[in-house]
N, C-alpha and C positions, 0 to 999 in steps of 0.2 A: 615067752616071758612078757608079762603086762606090769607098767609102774599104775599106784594106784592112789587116791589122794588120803591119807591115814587123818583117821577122824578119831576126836579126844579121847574115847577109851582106848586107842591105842600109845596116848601117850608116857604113860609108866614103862609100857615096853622099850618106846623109840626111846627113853632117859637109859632104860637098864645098857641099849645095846651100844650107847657114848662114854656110858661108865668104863664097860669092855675094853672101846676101840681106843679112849683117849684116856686108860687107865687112874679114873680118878675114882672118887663113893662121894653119894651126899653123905652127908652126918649128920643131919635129921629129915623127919617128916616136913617137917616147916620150910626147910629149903627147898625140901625137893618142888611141895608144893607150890615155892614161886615162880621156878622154872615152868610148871605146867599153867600157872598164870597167864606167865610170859607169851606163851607158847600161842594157847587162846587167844589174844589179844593180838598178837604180833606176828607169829608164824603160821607157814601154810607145808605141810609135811607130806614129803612124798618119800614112796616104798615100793620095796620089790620084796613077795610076798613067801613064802616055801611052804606050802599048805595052808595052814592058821598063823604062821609065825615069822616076824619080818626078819628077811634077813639082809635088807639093805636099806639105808634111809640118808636121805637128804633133808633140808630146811631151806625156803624161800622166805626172805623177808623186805615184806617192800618200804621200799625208803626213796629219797630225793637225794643228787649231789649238785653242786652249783659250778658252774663253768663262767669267772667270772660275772656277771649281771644275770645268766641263761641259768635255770633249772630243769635239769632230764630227770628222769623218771628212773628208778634205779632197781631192781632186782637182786637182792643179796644172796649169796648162797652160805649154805656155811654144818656145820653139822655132818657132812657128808663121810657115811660110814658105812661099815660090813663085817659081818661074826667071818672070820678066819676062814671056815668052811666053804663058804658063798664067794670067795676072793675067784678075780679071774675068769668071770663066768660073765663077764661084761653087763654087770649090774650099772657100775657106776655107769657107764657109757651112756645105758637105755635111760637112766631118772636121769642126767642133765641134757638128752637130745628132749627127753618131754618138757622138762622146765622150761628150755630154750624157748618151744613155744607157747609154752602156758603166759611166759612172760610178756610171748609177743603180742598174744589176743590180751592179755589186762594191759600192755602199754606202755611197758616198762621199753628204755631204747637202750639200757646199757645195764650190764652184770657185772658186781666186783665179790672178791672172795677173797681170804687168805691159803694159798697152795700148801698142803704139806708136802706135794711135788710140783712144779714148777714144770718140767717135762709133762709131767701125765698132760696137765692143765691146757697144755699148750696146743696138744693134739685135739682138743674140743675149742681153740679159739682166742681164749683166753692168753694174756699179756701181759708182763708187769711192766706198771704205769709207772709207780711213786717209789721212793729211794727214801730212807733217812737215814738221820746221819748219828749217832750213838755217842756220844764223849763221856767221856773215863777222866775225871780232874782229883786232884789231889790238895788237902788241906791249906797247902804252899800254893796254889794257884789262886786263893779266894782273896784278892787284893784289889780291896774298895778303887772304883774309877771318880767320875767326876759327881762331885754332890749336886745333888737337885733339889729344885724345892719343894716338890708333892710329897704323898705318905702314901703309906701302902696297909689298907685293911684287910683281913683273912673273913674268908666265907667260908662255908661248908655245903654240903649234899642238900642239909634243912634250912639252910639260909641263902640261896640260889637265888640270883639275882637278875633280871634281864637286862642289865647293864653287862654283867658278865656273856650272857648271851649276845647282845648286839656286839663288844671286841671281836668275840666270835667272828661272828656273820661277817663281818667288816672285814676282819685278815679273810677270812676264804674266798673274800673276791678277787683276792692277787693270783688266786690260784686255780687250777684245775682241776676236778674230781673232789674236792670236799665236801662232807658226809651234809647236808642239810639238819641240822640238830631240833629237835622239838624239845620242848621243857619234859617231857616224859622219859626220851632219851640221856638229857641230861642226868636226871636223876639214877636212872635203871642202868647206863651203860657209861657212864663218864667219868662219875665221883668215885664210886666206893668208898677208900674209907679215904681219897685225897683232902689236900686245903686247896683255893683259889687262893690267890693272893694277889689281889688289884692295885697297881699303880693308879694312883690319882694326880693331877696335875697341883699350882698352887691356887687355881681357880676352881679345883674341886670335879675335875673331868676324868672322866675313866678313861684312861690313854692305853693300858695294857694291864695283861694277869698272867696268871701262871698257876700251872695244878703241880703238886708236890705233896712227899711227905716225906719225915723224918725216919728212920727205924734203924735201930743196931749201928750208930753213927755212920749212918748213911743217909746222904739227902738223896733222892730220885725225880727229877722235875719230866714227869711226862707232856706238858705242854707248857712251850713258853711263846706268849702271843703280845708283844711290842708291837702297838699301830706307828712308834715314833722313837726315834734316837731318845728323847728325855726318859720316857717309860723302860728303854731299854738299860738305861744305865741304874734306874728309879728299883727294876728287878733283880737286876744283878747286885747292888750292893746291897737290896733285902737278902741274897743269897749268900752273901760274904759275912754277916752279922751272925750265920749260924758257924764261926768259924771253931769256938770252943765246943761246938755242940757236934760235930761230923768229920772223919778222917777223909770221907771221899765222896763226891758229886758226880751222878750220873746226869745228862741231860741231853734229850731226843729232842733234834733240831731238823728244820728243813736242811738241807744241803748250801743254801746258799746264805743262810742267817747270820746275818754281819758282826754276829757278838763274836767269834775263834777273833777275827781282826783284831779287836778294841782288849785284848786282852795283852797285860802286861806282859808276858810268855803265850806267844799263844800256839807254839809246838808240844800239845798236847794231846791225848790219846783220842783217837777219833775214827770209827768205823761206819764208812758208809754201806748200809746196807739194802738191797732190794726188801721191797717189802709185799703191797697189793699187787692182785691182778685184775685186769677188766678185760671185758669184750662187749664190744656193737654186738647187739639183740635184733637191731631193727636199722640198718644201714640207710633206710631208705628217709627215714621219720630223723634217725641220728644227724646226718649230713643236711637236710630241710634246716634245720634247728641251727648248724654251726655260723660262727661266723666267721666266715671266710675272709683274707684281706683284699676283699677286691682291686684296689687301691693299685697296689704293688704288683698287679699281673701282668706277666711279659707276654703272656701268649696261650692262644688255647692250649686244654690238659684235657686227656680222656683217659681214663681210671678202672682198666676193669678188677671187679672185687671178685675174691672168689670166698666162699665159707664152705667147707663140706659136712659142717654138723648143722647149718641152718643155711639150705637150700635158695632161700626166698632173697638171700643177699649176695645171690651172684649175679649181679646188676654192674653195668658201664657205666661210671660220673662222666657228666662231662660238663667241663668250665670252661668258661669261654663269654666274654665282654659284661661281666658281674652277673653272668646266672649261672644255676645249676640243672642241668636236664639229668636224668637218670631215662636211659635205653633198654627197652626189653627186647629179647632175644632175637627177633630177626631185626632187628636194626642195629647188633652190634655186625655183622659181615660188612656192614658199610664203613666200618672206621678202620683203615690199617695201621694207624699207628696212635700206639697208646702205651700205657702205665700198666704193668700187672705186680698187685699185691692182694696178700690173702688177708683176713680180717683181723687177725692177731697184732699185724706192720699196722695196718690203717689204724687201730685202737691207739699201738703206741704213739706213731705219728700225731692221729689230730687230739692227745690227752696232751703233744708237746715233750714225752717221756723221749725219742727220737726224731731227730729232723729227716726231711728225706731226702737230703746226700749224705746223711749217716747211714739209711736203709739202703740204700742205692748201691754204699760200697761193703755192707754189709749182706748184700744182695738178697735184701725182705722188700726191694722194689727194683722191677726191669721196667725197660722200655727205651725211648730216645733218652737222652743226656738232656737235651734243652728241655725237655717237658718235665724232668726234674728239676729243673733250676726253676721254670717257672712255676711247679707244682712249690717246691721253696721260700716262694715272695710271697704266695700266698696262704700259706699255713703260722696263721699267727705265733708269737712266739709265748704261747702260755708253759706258766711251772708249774708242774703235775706235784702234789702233796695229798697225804690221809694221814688224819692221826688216830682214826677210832678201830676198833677192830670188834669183829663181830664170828 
């Protein structure tokens, strides 16, 4: 079995066999063709072949996420499918040990993806990072808080604004693994048919937005992005004005998003749920790039990793008086004691998704006790978030 790189007239096929696996149809020509647009311009498609006829396919799509101030290199997966017949023949296996490396040699240092198994995913690596948090609010809960003095204008898909863009950029530095957005992103993967709707201060500053829309009296706020308490109160009572207009308010929050507090009730329906997965690509280039708290080291840490779908990252960290060495193979007999995690812990760990005396006693990391704790002081305490899906 060989995966193969599927080139544009193959992609009518690779649309028909997504139709299949994720049961949906275009309903025109028009659409379909902007998929295969898309596809061109943005994706790199790989297959597992059955004579002339694919019968398995993935999507690599490259992108950037930010790690507060840091940018990695980012390898998307996504699309990854198979006609019923071809199940179980370890297709999917073979196209993501190749992507693994296709990823490595173009540069990409980390992979995320949406699992429709979370087990399968796990056994190639992969881990989920990010969490959100779902609220379920009702008509009765939409009760104006403290008046401010800015306004809030609505934009759309065609009236995009890079003001709207830098809120963006600005809240993803608080966080871990956010999607790097380009103005093309914006438009093809963000809006559809939503509204922005920008707080402004009384000095005229864009302090925060929010994507939304109304349908069947129902509001749905897919992103709500407060740089500040004023803009926070400034969004919400825009969202209490639609109170004749909606029986019920959905809204996808980070987990730790201060607005449930500030609410006059604020024992309301609320489901956290996992959401992405990532995996280190490239452990050696990933860990070069992080920043470490040096600061707060109790004591050297030696880290051996292990990956069994990508080889080349079973390498020993070792920290020790604010640097990083990385050991090859005859120079790990020389270290007896160390850290063992496999690359799925170390993803969750340094995205901040688990600390490691939560892996420790969750046993996704052994070794000494004290080289946890010091391994501990210095794993920054970043909050892993994603709002996009691909």
């Amino acid at each position: 079995m060989s995966v193969v790189r599927l080139k544009e007239d193959r992609y009518r096929e690779a649309l028909a066999l997504s139709e299949y696996a994720f049961q949906y149809k275009y309903t025109s020509e028009a659409e379909m063709q902007k998929s295969i647009d898309v596809m061109k311009q943005h994706h790199q498609l790989f297959g597992v072949m059955d004579e002339d006829q694919i019968a398995a396919k993935l999507h690599l799509i490259p992108l950037e996420i930010s790690f507060g101030d840091q940018i990695y290199s980012m390898g998307g997966i996504a699309g990854v499918a198979t006609y019923p017949q071809y199940r179980r023949n370890g297709y999917v296996r073979a196209m993501l040990k190749h992507v693994l490396e296709k990823m490595r040699e173009d540069g990409h240092v980390v992979s995320m993806l949406h699992p429709f198994s979370v087990p399968f995913y796990r056994k190639f690596g992969w881990e989920l990072f990010t969490n959100r948090l779902i609220c379920t609010l009702n008509k009765s809960d939409l009760m104006m808080q403290k008046q401010v003095l800015g306004k809030v204008k609505l934009y759309h898909k065609d009236t995009h604004t890079a003001e709207i863009s830098a809120l963006y950029d600005q809240y993803a530095k608080r966080y871990s693994g956010m999607l790097v957005r380009s103005e093309d992103w914006w438009k093809r993967a963000v809006y559809d048919d939503l509204t922005a709707a920008v707080y402004y201060n009384e000095d005229g500053v864009a302090a925060g937005y929010m994507l939304y829309e109304v349908k069947d009296s129902k509001m749905t706020v897919e992103e709500f992005i407060p740089l500040q308490a004023e803009a926070r109160y400034g969004l919400w009572n825009f969202i209490c004005q639609h109170d004749s207009m909606v029986n019920e308010l959905k809204m996808i929050l980070h987990e730790q998003e201060p607005l449930l507090h500030t609410l006059k009730e604020p024992r309301i329906k609320a489901e956290r749920k996992p959401y992405f997965m990532a995996r280190i690509v490239d452990a050696e280039c990933f860990l070069e790039q992080y920043s470490f708290n040096w600061e707060g080291q109790l004591g050297k840490v030696c880290i051996h990793i292990t990956d069994e779908a990508a080889p080349w990252n079973n390498v020993t960290a070792v920290l020790d008086a604010g640097e990083l060495t990385l050991l090859q193979q005859e120079e790990r007999a020389l270290q007896h004691a160390q850290l063992n995690i496999e690359i799925g812990a170390l993803t969750a760990m340094l995205f901040g998704y688990k600390r490691p005396l939560e892996l420790y006693e969750l046993e996704g990391l052994s070794g000494p006790i004290d080289m946890v704790e010091s391994l501990e002081e210095l794993i920054p305490h970043y909050r892993p978030f994603f709002l996009d899906f691909f």
